[in-house]
N, C-alpha and C positions, 0 to 999 in steps of 0.2 A: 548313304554317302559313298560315292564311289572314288577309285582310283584316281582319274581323272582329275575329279573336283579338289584333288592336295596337292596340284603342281606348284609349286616353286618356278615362277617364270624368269627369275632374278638369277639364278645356278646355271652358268652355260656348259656347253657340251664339247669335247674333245675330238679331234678329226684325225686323221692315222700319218697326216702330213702335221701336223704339232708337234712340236720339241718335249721334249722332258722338261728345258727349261720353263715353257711357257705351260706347262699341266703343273707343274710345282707353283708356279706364280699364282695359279689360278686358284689351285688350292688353300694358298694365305690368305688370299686375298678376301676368301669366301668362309673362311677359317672350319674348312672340310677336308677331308683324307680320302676322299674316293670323288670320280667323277668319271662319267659315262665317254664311252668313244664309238664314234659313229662312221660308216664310209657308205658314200651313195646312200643316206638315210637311217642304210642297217646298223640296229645297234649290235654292237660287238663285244661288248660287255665294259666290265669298271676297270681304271687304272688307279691302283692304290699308293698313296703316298711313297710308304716304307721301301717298296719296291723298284719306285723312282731313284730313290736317293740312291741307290746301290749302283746308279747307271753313272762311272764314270765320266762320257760327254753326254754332257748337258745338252747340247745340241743334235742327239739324237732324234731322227724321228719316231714317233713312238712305233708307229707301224715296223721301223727297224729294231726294238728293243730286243725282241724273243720274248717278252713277257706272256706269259698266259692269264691271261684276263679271269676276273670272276664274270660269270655268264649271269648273277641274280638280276633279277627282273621279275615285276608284276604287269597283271593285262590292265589297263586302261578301266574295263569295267568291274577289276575286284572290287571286294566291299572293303573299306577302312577297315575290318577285322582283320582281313586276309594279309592289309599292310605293314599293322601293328605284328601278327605272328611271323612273318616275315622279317621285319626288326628285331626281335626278338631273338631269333637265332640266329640271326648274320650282323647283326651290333654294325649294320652301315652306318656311314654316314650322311648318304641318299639313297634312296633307292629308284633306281629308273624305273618310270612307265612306259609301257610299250604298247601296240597294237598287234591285232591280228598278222600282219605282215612285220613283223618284228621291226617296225620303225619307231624310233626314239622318241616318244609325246614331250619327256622332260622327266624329271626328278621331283620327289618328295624327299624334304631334309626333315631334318627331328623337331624345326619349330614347327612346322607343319603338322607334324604327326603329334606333335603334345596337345597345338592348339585343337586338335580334330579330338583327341581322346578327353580333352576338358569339355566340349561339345558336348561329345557323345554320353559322358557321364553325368550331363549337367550338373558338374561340381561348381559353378559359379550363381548358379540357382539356389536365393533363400529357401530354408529347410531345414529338418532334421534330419539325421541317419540313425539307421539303425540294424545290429549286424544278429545275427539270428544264428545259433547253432541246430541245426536237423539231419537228421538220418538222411538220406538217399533215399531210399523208400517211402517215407512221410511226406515228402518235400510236394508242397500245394500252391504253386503260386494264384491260383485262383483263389485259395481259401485265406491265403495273408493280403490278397488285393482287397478279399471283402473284409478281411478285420480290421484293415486301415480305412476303409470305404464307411466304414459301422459309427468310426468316430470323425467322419465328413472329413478327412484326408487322403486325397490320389500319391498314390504312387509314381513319382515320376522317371525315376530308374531303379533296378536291379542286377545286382553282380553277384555271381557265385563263385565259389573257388573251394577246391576239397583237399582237406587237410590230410597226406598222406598218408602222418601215421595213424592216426586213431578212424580214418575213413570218414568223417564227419562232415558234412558241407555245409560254410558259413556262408550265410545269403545275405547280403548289404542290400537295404533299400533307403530311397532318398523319397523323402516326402515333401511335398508342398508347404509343409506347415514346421514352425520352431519350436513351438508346445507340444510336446510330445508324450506326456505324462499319462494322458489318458490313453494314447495306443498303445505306451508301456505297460498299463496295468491288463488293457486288455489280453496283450501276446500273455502277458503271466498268467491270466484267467484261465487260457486253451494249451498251458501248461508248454510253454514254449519258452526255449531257452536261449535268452538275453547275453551276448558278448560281450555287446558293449552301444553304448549310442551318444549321441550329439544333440543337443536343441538347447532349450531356453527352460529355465527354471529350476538350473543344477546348482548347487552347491560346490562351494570349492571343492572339496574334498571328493563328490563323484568325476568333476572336472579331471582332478589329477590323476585319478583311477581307472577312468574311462580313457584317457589318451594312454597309460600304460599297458591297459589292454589290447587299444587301435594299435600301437607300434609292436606290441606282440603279433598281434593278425598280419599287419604287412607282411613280416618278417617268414614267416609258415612256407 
């Protein structure tokens, strides 16, 4: 999933002959805080809200403001990873795509970028989860593919994340299937330790314990 493919065609673009007033309009309208400014094609980087409002005339051209623009930009063929860690540290509220010749392709806004990470996760896909604590060293995804495989379940995504303090990496997999009982006894078999999981033939009481462990994990 590249770049590209999470345009926002609906998010228009700012030109250095626009007003402050009409980049503020735009912004409401679109209910975003950042939006790209372009002259002869080149992008020239983001005009942000807060920065706006500080400009006295409104009928300012932006190209007359003195603003210094954010320059953030992705290439056209990053991979959705690269757009999501990009978000991440710059909390835009679009992030322009760009090409080889630094010209404007368009914007990715954050429904864009959710809808592409529910995708990507296929968190809309029936299943169980199931989050796994391992060392760093141990960590086999070929040998938890086959011990889901052992009890006729594919794996259909994997997410890792390593808990800083104790170094520990919790490994979420989403599997095909909502019974999940017998890959849980399995992973206990090969001495493998259980966070926390999701599926069908829980008990209230794993129900409530398991989601207060899920919102522990988030939180790490």
């Amino acid at each position: 999933m590249r770049a590209v493919n999470l345009i926002s065609h609906a998010v228009p673009f700012l030109r250095v002959q626009d007003t402050v007033r009409q980049a503020l309009q735009l912004m409401t309208d679109f209910h975003i805080t950042h939006l790209p400014v372009v002259q002869d094609d080149k992008y020239l980087g983001l005009v942000e809200e807060n920065a706006l409002l500080d400009i006295a005339d409104e009928d300012t051209p932006l190209g007359e403001t003195g603003l210094a623009w954010n320059r953030a930009a992705i290439g056209e063929e990053e991979h959705f990873l690269a757009v999501l860690r990009l978000w991440k540290k710059t909390r835009l509220s679009v992030i322009p795509v760009i090409n080889r010749d630094i010209e404007l392709q368009g914007v990715i806004t954050a429904t864009e970028l959710l809808l592409a990470l529910d995708e990507y996760t296929a968190a809309e896909e029936p299943g169980g989860l199931i989050v796994l604590s391992i060392e760093p060293r141990n960590f086999s995804l070929s040998e938890i593919g086959r011990l889901a495989e052992s009890n006729d379940a594919t794996i259909v995504h994997v997410a890792t994340q390593k808990d800083p303090t104790t170094g520990m990496l919790s490994v979420s997999i989403k599997l095909n299937r909502n019974d999940i009982q017998d890959i849980l006894a399995t992973f206990q078999r090969y001495e493998y330790t259980i966070e926390t999981y999701f599926g069908d033939n829980l008990s209230e009481d794993d129900l409530r314990s398991n989601y207060a462990h899920l919102m522990n994990y988030l939180n790490i």
